[in-house]
Each structure stands twice: as C-alpha cells, then as structure tokens.
C-alpha positions in Angstrom: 71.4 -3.2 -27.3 71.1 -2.1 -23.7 68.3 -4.4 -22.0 67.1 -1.5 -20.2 65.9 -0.1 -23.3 62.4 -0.1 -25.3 62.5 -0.2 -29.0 59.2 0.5 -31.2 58.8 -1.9 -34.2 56.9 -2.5 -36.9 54.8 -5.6 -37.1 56.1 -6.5 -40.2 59.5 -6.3 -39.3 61.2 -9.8 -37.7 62.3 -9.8 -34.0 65.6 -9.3 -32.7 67.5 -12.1 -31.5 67.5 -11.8 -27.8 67.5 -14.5 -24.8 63.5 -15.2 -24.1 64.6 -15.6 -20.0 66.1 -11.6 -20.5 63.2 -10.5 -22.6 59.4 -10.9 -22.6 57.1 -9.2 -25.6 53.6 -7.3 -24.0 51.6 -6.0 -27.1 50.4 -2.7 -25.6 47.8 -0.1 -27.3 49.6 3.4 -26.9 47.1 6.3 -26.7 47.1 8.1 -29.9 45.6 11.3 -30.9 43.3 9.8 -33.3 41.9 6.5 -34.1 44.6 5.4 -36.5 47.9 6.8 -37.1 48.7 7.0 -40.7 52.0 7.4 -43.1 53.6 10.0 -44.7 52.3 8.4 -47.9 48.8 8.6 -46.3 48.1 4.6 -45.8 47.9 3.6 -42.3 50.9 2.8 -40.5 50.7 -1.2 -38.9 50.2 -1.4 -35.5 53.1 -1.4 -33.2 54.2 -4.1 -30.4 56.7 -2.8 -27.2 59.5 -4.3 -25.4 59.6 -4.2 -22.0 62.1 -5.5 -20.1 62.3 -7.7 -16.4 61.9 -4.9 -14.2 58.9 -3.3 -16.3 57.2 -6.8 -16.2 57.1 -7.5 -12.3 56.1 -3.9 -11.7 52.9 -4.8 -14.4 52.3 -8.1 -12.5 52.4 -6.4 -9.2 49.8 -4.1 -10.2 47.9 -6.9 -11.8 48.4 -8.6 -8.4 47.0 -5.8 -5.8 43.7 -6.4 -5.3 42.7 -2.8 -4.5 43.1 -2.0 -8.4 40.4 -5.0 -9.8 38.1 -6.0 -7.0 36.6 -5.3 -3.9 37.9 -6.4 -0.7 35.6 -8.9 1.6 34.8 -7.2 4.8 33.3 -8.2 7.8 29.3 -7.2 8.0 31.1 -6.1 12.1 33.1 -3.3 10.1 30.1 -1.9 7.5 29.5 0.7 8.7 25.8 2.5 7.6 24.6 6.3 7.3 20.7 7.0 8.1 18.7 8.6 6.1 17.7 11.4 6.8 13.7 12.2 7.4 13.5 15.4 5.1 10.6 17.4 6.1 8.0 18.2 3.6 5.4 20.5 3.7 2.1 20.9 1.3 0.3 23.9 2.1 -0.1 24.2 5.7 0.0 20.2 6.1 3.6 18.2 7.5 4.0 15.1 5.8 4.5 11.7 7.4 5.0 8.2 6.3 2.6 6.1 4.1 -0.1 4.7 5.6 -1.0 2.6 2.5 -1.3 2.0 -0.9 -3.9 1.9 -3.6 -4.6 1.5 -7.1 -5.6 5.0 -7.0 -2.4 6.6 -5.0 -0.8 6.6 -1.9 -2.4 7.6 1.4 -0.1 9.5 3.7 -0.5 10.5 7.7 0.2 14.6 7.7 0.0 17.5 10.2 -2.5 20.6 9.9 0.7 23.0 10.9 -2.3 25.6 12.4 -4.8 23.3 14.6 -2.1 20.2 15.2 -4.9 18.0 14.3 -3.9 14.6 12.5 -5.4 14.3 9.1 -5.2 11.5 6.0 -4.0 12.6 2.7 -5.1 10.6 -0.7 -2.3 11.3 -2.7 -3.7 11.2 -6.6 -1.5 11.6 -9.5 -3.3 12.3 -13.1 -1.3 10.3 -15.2 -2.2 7.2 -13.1 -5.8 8.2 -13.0 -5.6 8.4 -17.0 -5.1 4.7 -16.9 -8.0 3.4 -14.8 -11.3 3.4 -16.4 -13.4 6.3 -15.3 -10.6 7.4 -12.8 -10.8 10.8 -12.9 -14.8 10.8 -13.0 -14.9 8.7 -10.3 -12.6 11.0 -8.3 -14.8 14.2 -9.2 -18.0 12.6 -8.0 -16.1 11.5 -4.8 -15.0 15.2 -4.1 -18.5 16.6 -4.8 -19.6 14.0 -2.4 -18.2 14.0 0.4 -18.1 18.0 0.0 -21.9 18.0 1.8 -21.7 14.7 3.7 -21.8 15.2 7.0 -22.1 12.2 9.7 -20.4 10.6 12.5 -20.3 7.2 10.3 -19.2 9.0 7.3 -15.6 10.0 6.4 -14.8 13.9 6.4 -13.1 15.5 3.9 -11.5 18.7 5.3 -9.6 20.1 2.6 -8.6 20.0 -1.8 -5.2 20.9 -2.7 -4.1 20.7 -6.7 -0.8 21.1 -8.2 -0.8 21.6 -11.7 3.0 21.6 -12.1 3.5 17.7 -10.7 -0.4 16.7 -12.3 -1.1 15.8 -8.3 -4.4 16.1 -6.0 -4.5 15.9 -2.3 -7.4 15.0 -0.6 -6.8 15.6 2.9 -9.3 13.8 5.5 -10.6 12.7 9.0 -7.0 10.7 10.8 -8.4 7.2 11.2 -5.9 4.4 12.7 -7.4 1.3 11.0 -8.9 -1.0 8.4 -11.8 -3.3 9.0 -10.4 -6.0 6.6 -6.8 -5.6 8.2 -8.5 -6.0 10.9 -10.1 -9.4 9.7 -6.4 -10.5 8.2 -5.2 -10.3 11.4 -8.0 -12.1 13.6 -8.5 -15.4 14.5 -10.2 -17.1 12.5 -10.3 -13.7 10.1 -13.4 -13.2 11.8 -14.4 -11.2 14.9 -16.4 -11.4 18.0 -20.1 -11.5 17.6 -20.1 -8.2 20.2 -17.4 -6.4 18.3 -19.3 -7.1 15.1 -22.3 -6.3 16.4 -20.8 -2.7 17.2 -19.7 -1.9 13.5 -22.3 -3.1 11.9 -24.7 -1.1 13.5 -22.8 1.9 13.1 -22.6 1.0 9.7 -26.7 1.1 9.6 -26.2 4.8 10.6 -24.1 5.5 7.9 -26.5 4.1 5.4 -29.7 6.0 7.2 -27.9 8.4 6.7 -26.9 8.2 3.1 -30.2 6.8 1.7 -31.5 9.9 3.6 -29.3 12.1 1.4 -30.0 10.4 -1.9 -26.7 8.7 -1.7 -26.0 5.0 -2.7 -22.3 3.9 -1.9 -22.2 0.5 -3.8 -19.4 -0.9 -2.5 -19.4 -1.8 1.0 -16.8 -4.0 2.0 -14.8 -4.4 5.1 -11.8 -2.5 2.6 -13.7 0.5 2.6 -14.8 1.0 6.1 -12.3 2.5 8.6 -11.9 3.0 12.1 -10.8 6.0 15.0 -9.0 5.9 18.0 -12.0 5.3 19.9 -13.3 2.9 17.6 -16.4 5.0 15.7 -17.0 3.4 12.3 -16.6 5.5 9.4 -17.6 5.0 5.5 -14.9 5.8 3.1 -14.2 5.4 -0.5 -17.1 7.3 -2.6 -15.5 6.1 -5.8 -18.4 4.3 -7.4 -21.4 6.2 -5.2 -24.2 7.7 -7.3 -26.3 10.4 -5.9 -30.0 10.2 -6.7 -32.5 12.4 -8.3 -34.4 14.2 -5.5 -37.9 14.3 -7.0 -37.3 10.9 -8.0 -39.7 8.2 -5.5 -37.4 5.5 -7.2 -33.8 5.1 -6.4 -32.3 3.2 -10.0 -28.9 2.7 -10.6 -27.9 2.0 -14.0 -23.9 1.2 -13.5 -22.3 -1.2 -10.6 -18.3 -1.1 -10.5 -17.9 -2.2 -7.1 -16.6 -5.4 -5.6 -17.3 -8.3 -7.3 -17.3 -10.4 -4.1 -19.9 -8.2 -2.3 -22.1 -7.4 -6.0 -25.8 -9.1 -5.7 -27.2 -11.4 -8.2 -29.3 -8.8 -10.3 -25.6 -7.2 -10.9 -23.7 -10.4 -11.7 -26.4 -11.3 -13.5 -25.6 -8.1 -16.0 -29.4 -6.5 -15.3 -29.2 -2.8 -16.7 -31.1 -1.4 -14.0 -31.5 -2.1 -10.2 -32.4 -0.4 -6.9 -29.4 1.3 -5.5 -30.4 0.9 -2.1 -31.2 -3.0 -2.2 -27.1 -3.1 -3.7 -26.4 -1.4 -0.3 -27.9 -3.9 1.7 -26.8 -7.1 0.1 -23.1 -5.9 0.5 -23.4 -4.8 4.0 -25.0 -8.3 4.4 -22.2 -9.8 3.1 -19.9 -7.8 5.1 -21.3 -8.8 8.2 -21.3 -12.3 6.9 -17.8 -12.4 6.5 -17.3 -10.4 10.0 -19.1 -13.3 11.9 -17.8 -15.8 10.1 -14.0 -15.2 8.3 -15.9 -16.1 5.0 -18.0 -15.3 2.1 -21.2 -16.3 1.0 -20.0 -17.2 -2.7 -16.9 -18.4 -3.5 -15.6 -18.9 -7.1 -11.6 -19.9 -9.1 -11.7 -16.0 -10.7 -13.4 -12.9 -11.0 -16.0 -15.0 -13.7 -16.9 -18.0 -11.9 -17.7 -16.3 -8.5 -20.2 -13.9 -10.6 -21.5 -16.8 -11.8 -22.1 -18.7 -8.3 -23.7 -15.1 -7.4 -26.4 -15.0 -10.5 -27.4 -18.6 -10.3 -26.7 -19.8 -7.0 -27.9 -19.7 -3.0 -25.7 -18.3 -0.9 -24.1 -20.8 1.8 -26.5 -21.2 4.9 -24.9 -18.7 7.5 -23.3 -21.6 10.2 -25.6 -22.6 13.0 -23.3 -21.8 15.8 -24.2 -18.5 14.8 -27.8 -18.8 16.7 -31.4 -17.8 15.1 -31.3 -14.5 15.3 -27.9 -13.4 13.5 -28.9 -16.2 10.8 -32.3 -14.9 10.0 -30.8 -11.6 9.7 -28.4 -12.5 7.1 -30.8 -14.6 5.3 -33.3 -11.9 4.6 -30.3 -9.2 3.6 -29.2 -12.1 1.2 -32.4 -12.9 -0.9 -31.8 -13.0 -4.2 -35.3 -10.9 -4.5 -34.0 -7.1 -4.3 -37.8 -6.5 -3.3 -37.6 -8.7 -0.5 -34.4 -7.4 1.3 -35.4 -5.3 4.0 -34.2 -1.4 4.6 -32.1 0.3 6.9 -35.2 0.9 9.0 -36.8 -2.4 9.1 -33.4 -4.1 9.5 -33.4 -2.1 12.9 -37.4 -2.4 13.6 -37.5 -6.2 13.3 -33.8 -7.9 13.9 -33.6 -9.6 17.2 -30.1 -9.5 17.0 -29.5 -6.0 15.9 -31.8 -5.1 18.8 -30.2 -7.2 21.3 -26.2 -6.4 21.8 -24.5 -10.1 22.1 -22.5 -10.7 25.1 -18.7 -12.0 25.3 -18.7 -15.3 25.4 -16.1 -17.0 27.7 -12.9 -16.9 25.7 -12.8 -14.2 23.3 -11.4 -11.5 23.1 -12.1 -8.0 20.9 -9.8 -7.2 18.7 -7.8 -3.9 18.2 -6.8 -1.6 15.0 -3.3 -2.7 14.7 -0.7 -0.1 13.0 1.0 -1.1 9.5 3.9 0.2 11.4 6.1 -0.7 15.0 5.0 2.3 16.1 2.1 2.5 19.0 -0.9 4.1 17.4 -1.0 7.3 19.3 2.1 8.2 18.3 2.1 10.6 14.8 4.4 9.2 12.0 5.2 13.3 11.2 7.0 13.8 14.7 10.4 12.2 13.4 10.4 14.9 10.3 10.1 17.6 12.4 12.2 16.4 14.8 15.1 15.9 12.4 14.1 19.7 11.0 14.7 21.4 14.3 17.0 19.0 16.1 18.7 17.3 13.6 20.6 14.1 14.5 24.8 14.3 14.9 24.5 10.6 15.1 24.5 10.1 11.0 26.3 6.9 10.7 26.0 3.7 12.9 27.0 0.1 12.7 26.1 -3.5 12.6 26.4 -3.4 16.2 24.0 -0.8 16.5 21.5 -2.3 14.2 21.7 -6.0 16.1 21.7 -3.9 19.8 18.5 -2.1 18.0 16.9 -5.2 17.3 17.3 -7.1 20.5 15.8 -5.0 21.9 12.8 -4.6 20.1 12.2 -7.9 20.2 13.1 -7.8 23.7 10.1 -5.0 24.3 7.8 -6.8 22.3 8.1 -10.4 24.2 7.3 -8.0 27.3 4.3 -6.9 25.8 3.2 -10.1 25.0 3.6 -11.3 28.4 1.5 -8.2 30.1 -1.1 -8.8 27.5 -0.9 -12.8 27.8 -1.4 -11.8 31.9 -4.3 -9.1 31.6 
C-alpha cells in the first residue's frame, strides 16, 4: 500500500501490518451530515479511525505548535494600545447631560445644561422600579415634588422643573446647581469637623431655613449635614424633602405622627417609639446635633448598630459638648439637646438668647476654612457637560492613544497638583 495513502476502516476490523516509525494512528471525528451514520441494514455503522501518514502528522503538530491558533500572545503594557470613549451627548428636554455628581438609594444625581438660559442645574434621576422597592418611595417622592413646588427661600433648595418618561418608568427632578455637600465636606476636614467661624456661618443660615419653614407649616425631619448643600458662594441650602410633613394651617399645634429620618440625628421621644411628637422640636434636636458634630467631628450618641444607638438616644444623656468649645457654644447645644421637647427652644429664641449665635466667632490662629471640594479632578467652576458638547461639535480625531500617553497624562497631573499644593501651602 502506497504510504502516502489514507484508508478508512472499521473499528472492528484488525490493523494492517505496517512499521509504527512509517505510520502513526490519529482517531479523528469526520463531520457527518447527521449525528450517526447508519447501514444499509439500518443499524449504526461503528465509528471509523484514519491513517495519516509522516507528512500529515508534522503539519498537525505544527499547527498544534503556533501559538496564534490556542492562545494569546504576551505583549508589552508599552504596545497596548487604548481607544477613548467617546462622551455621547444626551439631551432630556431642553437639558445637556453631564456626569454624575452622586449616588443615592433613591437614583442618581447628574450636573446638566438648561440649553435656553445656560444656567447649570441638578437633576435627581428616579427610576420606578427602584422606587417600588423602598418603603413609601414613591409617596415620599410626591410629597417632595408638592413641596418644594411653593418653597421659596435663599436657604431652601429650588426645584425648577418635572420631567416624566413613561416609556423608561423615569422622573427628573431638575434643581438649583450646588457644588458641595456639608458631610463631604466634614469627611474631608481635619478632625471631620470645621472651624467654629465657618460653622457658625451654616448654621445660622440653616436657622433661616427653618424660620422659614416652620413659617410655612413645614417640618423637614431630617436634618443632617447629608442633606444640606452648598453654592459657589457658599449660601447654605436645605435639600432632601423626602420625609417632610406639611402641617395643618388652622392647626395651633404642629404633631407629627411618623419619623423616618436619620437614626443618628432622631430625638429621644422618636427612639423611644412615642406615636405622637411636635414636629418642630424634631427640627431642632437634629439641627442641634448637626452643629454638634460640625464643632466637634462627632455625635452626641454613639451605639454598635442601628438598635443600640436608638437605645443610647431614649435612655441616655447626650455626651457633655467638650469644653474647649467655650460657654456659649456649650449652653447652646445643651438647651437644643434636652431630652424635654418642651424645653428646647425655637428658631426665634435660639436667635434672641444664644450668645454665640449672636456673636460671630473669630479665626483662631491656625485654622483654616474649608472649601466644597469636587467628587471629580476637575476645578469647580468648570461644567462636567462642556466635554459632551465639545465631542458633539468638534469631535476628537485623536480616538486611540497609548500607555505612553496615559503615564505622560498622569505625570503631569500629579505634577499640577504638587504645584497647587505648594501655592496653597505658601498663601
């Protein structure tokens, strides 16, 4: 038999007698039209092994052998080389989207563009299904909306506009632009607390927030450094009407019946599971604790979980505010902090009687205030939408870039920022 020849045979058949240095068996699995191939009898004919000889077999090891076939070659990270992605701009309405500005249990929060006024605005980004899944979420947004609808103050958060989409279950709520978060703010201080000036500035402006609310019948019930936000030029604003309760008009009392905010900043009569309270009192004890944890980078109760700090805030005193904090900032947050709801003072009296309120602290030598600072690299005045409307009208011929690049990129941000460092270290 010519050795350059292949010769189908049946398994059951023996094997030729041929040199095993000339010849070498490869069982192979031939495509076949169907799954088995059967005989003329109709019972399944045995499967079949093929010959192959020399030649065949180093041509089927070199293919085993090149690498390009099985595997993936190891490059050098020098010679990856990267594509951007592309900013695609979106538009809702009349509004440019930009990038996130944070997160929630709620939905995002995007930075977007009023395309007619070029004013920089906030968008709450709510989606149903996730609403669906919070208790009360979609009541809690409808009372927010109705709220804030005929809100109008300095200190309190604007909403300018209500967009739905039916088709992707979505609701925009597009407000005031504000650059910053108290408690981001307090993450990033020393100490996670600030100046006695600087927090003598917010906390005053958030007593004209709650004049003004408890003017309008509103209670917030959860103030908390989280929900207050700040401007470029630093005015304070109220945010986050989730839980707020507007009261009856003709009513001289101001009950509450249900308290979902905060557990950290909730007062005793809460913790303590009373079924009715005095909205307003709620409002002071939590701005009391927020400015106890603005003076001081802590709270007034502390507890292992959820249950055992509402149990140190039903049955216990609230740590003495420290003494380096002087008389008059001490007394203050001693009389917000009485377990007594009837014996915390009001918006008005807070401002009639506190020395401290009264009296704006100086700097003392050393400290410094401290500023907003962005989630992102980017300075603060600079609008995250620019990029997506850049890349719309101008778009980039630069698509891909290297290693190089990215390393070149990053020494020299790092570069810029030891510079800033330096001029702030020197001013």
């Amino acid at each position: 038999m010519d050795p350059r020849m292949c010769r189908k045979i049946s398994s059951s058949e023996s094997l030729p007698d041929v040199d095993n240095e000339e010849y070498e068996v490869s069982t192979i699995i031939a495509p076949q039209e169907s799954d088995e191939n059967f005989m003329l009898d109709g019972s399944p004919e045995p499967h079949s092994v093929t010959w192959l000889d020399n030649d065949q077999i180093d041509e089927l090891d070199l293919n085993l052998d090149d690498q390009t076939n099985l595997c993936f070659h190891r490059v050098d990270s020098a010679d990856i080389i990267y594509r951007s992605k592309k900013k695609k701009c979106k538009m809702v309405g009349k509004y440019v989207m930009g990038d996130v500005l944070g997160e929630g249990s709620y939905g995002k929060v995007k930075e977007m563009l009023d395309s007619e006024t070029l004013c920089r605005r906030a968008v709450k980004i709510l989606k149903k299904r996730k609403l669906r899944r919070i208790p009360n979420g979609e009541q809690n947004v409808q009372r927010e909306i109705q709220l804030l609808r005929i809100l109008r103050h300095k200190n309190v958060i604007e909403l300018v506009d209500v967009m739905y989409n039916d088709e992707k279950q979505k609701m925009y709520l597009v407000m005031e632009f504000c650059v910053g978060v108290l408690q981001d703010m307090l993450e990033a201080s020393p100490g996670k607390k600030f100046p006695q000036r600087q927090a003598h500035d917010y906390f005053t402006q958030l007593l004209d927030g709650l004049e003004y609310l408890h003017g309008q019948g509103v209670v917030h019930k959860d103030i908390k450094p989280g929900n207050l936000l700040l401007t470029l030029d630093q005015k304070l604003k109220i945010t986050d009407f989730g839980v707020a309760e507007a009261l009856d008009m003709f009513s001289p009392e101001d009950t509450c019946y249900t308290g979902q905010g905060s557990p950290a900043f909730q007062p005793p009569e809460i913790a303590n599971g009373a079924e009715q309270f005095s909205g307003v009192k709620v409002d002071i004890w939590s701005s009391g604790v927020t400015l106890y944890n603005m003076t001081t980078g802590r709270y007034p109760f502390e507890g292992d979980n959820v249950y055992r700090l509402l149990e140190s805030i039903g049955r216990g005193e609230p740590a003495p505010p420290p003494a380096t904090l002087g008389p008059a900032l001490g007394q203050l947050l001693t009389n917000m902090l009485k377990r007594d709801p009837d014996l915390r003072p009001t918006v008005h009296e807070i401002r009639k009687h506190s020395r401290w309120v009264q009296a704006r602290p100086p700097l003392e030598a050393g400290e410094r205030l401290v500023s907003p600072r962005s989630r992102r690299s980017d300075e603060l005045h600079t609008s995250t939408v620019i990029p997506y409307l850049v890349e719309r009208h101008y778009p980039s011929a630069q698509d891909y870039f290297t290693e190089r690049d990215l390393r070149h990129e990053s020494d020299e941000v790092r570069i810029a920022g030891h510079v800033r460092a330096r001029v702030c270290s020197l001013s």
